[in-house]
CHARMM-style PDB file with segment names, atoms N, HN, CA, C and O in Angstrom:
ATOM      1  N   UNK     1       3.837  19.336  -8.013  1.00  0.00      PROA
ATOM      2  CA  UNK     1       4.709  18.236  -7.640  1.00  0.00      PROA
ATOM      3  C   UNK     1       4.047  16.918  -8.040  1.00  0.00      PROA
ATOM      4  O   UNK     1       2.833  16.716  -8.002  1.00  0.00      PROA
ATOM      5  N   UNK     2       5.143  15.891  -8.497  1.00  0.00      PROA
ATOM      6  HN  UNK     2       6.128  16.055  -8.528  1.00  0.00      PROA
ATOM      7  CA  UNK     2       4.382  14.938  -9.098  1.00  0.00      PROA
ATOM      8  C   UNK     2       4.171  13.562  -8.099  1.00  0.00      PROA
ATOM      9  O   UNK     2       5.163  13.087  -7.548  1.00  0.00      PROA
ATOM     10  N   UNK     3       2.993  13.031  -7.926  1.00  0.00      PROA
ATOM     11  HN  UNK     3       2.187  13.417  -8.374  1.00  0.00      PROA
ATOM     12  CA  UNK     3       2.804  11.971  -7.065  1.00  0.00      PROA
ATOM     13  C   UNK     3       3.787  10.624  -7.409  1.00  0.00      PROA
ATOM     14  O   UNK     3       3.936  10.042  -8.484  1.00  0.00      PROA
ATOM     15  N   UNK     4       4.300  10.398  -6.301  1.00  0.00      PROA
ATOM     16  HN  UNK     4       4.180  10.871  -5.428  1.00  0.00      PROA
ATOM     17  CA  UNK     4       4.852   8.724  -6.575  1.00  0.00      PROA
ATOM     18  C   UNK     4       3.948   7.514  -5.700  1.00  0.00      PROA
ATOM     19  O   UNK     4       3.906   7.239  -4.501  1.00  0.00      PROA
ATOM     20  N   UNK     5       3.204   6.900  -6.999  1.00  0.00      PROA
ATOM     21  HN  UNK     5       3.238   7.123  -7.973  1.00  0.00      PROA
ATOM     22  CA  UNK     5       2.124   5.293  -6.400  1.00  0.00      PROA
ATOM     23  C   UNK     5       2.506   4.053  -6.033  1.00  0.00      PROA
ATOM     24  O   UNK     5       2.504   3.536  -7.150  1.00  0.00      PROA
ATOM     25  N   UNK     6       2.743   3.427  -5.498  1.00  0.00      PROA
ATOM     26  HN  UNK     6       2.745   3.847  -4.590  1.00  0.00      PROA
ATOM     27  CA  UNK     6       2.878   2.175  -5.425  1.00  0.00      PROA
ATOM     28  C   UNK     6       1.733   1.491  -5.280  1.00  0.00      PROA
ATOM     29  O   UNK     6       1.164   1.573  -4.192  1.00  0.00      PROA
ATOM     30  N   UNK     7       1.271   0.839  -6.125  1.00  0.00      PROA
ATOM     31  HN  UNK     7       1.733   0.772  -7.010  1.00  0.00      PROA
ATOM     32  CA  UNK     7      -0.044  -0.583  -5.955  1.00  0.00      PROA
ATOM     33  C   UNK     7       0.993  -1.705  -5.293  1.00  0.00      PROA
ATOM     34  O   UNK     7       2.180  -2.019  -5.386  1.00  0.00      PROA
ATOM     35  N   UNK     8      -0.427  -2.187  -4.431  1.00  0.00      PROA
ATOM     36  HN  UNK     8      -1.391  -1.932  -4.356  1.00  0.00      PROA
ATOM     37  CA  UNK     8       0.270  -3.231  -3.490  1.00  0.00      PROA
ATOM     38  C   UNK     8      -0.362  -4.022  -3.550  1.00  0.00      PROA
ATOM     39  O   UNK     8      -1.516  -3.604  -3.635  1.00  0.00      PROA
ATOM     40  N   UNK     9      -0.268  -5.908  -3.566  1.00  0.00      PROA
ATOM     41  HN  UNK     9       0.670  -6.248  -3.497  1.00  0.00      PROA
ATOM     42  CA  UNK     9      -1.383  -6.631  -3.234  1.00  0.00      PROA
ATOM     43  C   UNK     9      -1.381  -6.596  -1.629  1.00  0.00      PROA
ATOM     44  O   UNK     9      -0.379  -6.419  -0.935  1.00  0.00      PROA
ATOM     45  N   UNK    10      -2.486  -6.767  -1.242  1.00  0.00      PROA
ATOM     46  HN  UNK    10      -3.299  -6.911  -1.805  1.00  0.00      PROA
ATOM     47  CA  UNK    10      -2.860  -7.087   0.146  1.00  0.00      PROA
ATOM     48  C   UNK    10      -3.574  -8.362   0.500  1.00  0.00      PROA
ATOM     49  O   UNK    10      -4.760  -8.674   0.390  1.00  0.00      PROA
ATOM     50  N   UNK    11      -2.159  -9.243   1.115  1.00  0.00      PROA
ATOM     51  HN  UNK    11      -1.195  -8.990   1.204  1.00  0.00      PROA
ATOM     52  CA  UNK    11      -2.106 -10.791   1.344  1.00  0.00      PROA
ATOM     53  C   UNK    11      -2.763 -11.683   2.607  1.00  0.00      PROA
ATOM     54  O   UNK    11      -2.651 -12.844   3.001  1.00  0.00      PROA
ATOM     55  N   UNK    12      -3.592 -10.358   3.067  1.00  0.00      PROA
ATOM     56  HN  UNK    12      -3.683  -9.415   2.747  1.00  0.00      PROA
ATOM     57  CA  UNK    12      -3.965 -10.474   4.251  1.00  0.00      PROA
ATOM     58  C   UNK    12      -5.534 -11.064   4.271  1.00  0.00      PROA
ATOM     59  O   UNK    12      -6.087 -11.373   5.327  1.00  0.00      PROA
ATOM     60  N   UNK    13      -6.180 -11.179   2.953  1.00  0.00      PROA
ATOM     61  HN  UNK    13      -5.732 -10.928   2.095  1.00  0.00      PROA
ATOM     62  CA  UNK    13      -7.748 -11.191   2.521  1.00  0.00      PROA
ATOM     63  C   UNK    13      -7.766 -12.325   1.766  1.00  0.00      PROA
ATOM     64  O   UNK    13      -6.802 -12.706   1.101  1.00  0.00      PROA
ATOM     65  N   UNK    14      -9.045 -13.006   1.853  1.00  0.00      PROA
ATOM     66  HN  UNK    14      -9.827 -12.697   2.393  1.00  0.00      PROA
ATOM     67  CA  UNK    14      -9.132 -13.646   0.838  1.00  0.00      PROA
ATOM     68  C   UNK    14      -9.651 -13.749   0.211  1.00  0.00      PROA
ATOM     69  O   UNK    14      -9.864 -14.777  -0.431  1.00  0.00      PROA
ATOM     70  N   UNK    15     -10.435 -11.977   0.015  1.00  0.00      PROA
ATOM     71  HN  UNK    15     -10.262 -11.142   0.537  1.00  0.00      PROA
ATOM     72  CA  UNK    15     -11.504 -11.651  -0.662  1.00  0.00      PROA
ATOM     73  C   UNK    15     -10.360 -10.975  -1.929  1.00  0.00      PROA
ATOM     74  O   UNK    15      -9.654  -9.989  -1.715  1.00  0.00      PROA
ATOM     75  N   UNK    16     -10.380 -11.710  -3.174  1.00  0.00      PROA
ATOM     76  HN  UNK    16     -10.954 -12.511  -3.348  1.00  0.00      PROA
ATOM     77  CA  UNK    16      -9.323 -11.430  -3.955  1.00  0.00      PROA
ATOM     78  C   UNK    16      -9.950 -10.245  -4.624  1.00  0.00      PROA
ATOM     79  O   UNK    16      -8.948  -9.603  -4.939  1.00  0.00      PROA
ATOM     80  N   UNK    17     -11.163  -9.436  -5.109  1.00  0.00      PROA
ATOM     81  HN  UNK    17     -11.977  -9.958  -4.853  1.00  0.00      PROA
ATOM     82  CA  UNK    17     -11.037  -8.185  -5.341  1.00  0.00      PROA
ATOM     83  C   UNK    17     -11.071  -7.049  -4.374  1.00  0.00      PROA
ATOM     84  O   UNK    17     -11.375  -5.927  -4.781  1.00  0.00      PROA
ATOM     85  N   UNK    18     -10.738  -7.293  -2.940  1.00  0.00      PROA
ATOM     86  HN  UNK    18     -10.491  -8.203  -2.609  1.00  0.00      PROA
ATOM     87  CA  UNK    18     -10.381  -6.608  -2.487  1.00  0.00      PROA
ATOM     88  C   UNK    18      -8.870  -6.313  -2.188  1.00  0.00      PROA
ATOM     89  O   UNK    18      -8.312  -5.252  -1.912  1.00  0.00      PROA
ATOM     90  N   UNK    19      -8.298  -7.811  -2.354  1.00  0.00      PROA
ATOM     91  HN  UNK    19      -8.751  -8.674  -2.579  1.00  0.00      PROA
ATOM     92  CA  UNK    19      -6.735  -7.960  -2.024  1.00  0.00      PROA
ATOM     93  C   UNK    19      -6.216  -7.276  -2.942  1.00  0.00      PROA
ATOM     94  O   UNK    19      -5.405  -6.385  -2.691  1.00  0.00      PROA
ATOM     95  N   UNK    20      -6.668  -7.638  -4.379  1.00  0.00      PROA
ATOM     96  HN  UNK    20      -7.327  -8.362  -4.583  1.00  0.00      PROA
ATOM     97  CA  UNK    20      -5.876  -7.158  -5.959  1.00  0.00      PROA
ATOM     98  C   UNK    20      -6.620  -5.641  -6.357  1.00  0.00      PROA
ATOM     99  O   UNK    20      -6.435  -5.396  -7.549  1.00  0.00      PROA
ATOM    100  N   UNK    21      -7.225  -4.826  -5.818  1.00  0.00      PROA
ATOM    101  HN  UNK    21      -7.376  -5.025  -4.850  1.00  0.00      PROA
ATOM    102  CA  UNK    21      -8.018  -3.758  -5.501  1.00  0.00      PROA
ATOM    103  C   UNK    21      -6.659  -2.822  -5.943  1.00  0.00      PROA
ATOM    104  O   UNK    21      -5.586  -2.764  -5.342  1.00  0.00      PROA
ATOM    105  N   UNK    22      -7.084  -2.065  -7.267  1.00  0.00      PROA
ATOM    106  HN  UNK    22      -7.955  -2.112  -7.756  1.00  0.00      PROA
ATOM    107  CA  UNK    22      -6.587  -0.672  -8.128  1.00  0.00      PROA
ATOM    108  C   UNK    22      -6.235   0.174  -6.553  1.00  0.00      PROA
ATOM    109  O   UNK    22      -5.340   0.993  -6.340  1.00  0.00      PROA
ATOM    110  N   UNK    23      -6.864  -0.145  -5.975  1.00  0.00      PROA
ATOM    111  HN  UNK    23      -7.591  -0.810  -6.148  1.00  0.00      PROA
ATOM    112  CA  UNK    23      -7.241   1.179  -4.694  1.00  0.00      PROA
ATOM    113  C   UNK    23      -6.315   0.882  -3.446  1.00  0.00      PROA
ATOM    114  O   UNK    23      -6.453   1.620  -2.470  1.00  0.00      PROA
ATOM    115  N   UNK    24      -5.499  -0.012  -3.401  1.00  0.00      PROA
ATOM    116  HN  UNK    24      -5.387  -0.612  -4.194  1.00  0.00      PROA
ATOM    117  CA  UNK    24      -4.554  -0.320  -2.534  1.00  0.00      PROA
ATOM    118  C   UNK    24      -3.518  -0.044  -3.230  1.00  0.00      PROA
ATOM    119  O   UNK    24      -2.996  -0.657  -4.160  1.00  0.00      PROA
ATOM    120  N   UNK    25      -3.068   1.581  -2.375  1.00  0.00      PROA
ATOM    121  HN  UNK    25      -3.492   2.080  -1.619  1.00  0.00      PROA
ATOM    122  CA  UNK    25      -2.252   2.307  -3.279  1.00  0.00      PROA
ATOM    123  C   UNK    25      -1.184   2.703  -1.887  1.00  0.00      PROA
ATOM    124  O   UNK    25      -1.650   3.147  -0.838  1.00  0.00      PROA
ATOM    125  N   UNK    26       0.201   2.470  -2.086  1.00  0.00      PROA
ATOM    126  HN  UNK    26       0.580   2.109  -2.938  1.00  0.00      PROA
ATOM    127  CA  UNK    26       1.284   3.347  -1.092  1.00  0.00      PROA
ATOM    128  C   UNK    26       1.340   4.417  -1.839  1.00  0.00      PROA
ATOM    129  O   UNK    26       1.209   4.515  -3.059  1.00  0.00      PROA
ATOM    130  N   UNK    27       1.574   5.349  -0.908  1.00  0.00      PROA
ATOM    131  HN  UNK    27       1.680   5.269   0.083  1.00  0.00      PROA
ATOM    132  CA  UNK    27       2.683   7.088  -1.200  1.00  0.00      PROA
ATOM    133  C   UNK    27       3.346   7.482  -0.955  1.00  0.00      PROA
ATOM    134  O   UNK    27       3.161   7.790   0.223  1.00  0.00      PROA
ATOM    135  N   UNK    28       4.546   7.903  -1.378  1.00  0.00      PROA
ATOM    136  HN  UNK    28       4.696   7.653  -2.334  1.00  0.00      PROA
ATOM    137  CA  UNK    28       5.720   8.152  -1.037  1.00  0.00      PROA
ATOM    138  C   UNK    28       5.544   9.443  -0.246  1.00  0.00      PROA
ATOM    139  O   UNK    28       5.318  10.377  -1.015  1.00  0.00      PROA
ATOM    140  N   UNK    29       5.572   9.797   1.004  1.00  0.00      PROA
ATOM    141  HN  UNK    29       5.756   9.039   1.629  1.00  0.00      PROA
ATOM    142  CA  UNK    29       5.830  11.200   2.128  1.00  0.00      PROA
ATOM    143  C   UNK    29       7.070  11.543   1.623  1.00  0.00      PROA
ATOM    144  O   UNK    29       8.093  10.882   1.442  1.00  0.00      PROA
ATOM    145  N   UNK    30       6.671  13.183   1.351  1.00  0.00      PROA
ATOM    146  HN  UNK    30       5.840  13.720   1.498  1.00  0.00      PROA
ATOM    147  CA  UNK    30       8.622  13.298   0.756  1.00  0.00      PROA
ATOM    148  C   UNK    30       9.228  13.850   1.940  1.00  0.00      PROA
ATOM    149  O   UNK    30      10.429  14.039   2.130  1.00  0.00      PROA
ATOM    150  N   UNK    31       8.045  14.142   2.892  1.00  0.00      PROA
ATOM    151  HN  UNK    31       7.069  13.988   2.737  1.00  0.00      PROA
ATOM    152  CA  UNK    31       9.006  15.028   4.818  1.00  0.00      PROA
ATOM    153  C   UNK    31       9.663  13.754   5.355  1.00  0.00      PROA
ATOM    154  O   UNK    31      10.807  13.741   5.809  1.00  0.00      PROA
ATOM    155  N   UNK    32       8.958  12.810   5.283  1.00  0.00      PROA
ATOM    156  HN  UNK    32       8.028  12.820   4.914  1.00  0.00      PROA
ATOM    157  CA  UNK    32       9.803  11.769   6.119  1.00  0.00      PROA
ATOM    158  C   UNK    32      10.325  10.691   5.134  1.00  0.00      PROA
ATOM    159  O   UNK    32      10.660   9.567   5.509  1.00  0.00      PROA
ATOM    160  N   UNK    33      10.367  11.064   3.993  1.00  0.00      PROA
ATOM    161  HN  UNK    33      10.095  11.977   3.688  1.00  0.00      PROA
ATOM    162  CA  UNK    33      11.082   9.595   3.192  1.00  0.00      PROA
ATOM    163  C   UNK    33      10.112   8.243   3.281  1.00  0.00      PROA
ATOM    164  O   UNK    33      10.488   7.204   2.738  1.00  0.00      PROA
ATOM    165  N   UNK    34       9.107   8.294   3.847  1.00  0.00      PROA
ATOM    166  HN  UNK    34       8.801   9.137   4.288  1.00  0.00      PROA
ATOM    167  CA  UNK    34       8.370   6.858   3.912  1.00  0.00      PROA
ATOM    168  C   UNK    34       7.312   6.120   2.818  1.00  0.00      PROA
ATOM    169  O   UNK    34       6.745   6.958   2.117  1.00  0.00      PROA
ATOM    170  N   UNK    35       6.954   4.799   2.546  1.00  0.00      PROA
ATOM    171  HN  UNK    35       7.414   4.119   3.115  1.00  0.00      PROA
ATOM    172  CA  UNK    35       5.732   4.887   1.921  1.00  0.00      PROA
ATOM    173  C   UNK    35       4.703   4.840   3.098  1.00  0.00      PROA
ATOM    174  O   UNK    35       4.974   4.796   4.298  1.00  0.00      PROA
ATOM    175  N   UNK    36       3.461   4.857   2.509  1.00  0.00      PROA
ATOM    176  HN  UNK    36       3.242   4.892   1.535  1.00  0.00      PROA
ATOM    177  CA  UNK    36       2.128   5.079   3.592  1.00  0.00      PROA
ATOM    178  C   UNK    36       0.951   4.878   2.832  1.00  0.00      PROA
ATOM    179  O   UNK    36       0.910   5.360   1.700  1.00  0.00      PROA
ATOM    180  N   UNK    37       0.101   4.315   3.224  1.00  0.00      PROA
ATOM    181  HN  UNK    37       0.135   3.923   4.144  1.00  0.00      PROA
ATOM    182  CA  UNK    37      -1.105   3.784   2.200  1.00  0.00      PROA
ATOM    183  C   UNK    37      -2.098   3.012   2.894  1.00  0.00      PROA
ATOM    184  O   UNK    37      -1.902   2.260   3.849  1.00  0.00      PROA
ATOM    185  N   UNK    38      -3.139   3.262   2.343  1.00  0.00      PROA
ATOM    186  HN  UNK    38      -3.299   3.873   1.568  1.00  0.00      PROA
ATOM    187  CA  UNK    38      -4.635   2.190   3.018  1.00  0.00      PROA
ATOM    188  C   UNK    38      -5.035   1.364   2.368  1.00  0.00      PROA
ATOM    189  O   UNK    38      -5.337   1.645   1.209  1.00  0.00      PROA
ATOM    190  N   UNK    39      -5.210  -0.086   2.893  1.00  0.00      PROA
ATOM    191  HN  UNK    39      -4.965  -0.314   3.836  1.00  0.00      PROA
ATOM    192  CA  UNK    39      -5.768  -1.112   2.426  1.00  0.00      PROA
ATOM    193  C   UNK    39      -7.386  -0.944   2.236  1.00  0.00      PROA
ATOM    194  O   UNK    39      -8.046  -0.299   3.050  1.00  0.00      PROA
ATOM    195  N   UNK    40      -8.050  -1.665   0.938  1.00  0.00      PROA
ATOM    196  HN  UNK    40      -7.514  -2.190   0.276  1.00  0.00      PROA
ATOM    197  CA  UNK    40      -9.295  -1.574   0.594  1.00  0.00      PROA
ATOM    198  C   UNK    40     -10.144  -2.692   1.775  1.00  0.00      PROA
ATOM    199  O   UNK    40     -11.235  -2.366   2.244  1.00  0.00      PROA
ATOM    200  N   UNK    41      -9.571  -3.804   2.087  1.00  0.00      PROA
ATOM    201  HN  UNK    41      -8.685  -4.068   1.706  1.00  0.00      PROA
ATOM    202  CA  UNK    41      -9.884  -4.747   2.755  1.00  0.00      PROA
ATOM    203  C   UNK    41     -10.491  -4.732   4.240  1.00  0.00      PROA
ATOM    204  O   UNK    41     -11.337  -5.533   4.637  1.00  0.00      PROA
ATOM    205  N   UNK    42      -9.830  -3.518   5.130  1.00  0.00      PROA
ATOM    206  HN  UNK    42      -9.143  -2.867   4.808  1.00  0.00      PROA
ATOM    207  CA  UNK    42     -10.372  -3.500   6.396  1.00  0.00      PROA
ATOM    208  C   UNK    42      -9.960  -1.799   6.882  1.00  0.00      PROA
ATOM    209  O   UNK    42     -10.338  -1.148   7.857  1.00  0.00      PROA
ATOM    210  N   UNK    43      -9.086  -1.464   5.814  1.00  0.00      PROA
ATOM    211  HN  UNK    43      -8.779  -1.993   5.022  1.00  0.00      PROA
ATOM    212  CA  UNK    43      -8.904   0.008   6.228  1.00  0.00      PROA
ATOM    213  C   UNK    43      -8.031   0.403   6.530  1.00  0.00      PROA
ATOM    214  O   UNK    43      -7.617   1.434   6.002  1.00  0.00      PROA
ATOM    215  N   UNK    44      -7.249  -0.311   7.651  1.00  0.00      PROA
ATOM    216  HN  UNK    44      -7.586  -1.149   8.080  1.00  0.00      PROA
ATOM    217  CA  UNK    44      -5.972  -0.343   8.091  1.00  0.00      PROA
ATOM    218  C   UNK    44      -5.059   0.809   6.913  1.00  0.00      PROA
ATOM    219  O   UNK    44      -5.246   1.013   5.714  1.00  0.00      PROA
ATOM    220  N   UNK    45      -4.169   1.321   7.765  1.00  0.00      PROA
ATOM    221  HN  UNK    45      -4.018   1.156   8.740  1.00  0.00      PROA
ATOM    222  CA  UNK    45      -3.321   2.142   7.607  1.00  0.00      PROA
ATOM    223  C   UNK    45      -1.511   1.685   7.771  1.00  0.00      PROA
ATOM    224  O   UNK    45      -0.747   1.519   8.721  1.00  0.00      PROA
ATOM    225  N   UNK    46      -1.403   1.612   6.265  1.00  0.00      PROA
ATOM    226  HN  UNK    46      -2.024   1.746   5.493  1.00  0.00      PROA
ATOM    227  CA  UNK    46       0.258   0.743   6.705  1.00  0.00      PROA
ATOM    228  C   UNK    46       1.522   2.332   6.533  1.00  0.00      PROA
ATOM    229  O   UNK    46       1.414   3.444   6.017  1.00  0.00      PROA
ATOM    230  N   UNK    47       2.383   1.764   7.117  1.00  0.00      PROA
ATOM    231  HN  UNK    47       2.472   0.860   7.537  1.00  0.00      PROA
ATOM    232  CA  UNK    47       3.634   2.164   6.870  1.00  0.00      PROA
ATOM    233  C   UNK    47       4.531   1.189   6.368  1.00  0.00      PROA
ATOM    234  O   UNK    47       4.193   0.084   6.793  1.00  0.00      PROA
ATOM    235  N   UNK    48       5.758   1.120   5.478  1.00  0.00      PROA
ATOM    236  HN  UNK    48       6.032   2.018   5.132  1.00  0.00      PROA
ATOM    237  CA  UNK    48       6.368   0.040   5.314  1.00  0.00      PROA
ATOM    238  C   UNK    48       7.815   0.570   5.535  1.00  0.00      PROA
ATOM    239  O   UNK    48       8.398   1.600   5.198  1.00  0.00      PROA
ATOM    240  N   UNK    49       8.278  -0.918   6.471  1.00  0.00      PROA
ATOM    241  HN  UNK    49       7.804  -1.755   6.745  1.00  0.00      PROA
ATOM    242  CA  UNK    49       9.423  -0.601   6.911  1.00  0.00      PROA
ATOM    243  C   UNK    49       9.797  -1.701   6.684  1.00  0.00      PROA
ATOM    244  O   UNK    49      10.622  -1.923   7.569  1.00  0.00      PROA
ATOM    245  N   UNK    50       9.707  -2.777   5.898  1.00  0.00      PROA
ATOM    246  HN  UNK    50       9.037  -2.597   5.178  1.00  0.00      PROA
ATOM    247  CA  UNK    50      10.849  -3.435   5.077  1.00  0.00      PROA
ATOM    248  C   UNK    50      10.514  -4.181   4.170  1.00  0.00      PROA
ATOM    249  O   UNK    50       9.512  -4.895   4.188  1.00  0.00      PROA
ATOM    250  N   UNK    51      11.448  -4.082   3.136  1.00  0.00      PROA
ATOM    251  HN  UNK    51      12.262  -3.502   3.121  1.00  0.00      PROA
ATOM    252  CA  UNK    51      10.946  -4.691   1.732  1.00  0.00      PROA
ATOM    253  C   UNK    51      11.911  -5.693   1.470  1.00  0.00      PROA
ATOM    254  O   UNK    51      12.995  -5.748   2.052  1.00  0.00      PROA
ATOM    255  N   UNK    52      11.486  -6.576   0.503  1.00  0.00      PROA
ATOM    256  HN  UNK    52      10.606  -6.532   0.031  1.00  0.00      PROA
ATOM    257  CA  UNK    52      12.011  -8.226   0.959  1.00  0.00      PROA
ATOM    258  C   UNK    52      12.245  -8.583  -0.787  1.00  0.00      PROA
ATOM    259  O   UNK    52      11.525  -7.943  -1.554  1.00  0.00      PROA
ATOM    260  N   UNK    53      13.074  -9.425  -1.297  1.00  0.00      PROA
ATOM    261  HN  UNK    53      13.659  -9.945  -0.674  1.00  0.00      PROA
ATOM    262  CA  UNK    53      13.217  -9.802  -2.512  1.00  0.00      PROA
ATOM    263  C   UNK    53      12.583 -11.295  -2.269  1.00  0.00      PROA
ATOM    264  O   UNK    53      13.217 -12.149  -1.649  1.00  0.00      PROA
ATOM    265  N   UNK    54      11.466 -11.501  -2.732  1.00  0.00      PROA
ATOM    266  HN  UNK    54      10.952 -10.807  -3.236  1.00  0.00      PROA
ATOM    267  CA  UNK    54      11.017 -12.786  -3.133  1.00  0.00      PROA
ATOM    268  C   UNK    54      11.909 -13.699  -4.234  1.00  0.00      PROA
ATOM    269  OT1 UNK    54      11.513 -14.813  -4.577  1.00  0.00      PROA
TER     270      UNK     54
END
């Protein structure tokens, strides 16, 4: 089965190679439909539950 990535910046740092960090990656859960992913910055564990058009 093939992985789906999302790179994310993480706006929360202002340590910018940790914010812009290859390694701050979402994943798509295909049981629950969600993305889910860990920030390089402090570790934290997100879920995302809403996405916004800038």
């Amino acid at each position: 089965m093939e992985e789906f990535i999302i790179f994310f910046y993480d706006v929360g740092t202002s340590y910018k190679a940790k914010g812009a960090s290859p390694n701050n990656k979402l994943y798509l859960d295909v049981l629950d439909h969600s993305l889910k992913g860990k920030t390089v910055y402090n570790g934290n564990f997100y879920t995302v539950t809403q996405i916004r058009i800038n």
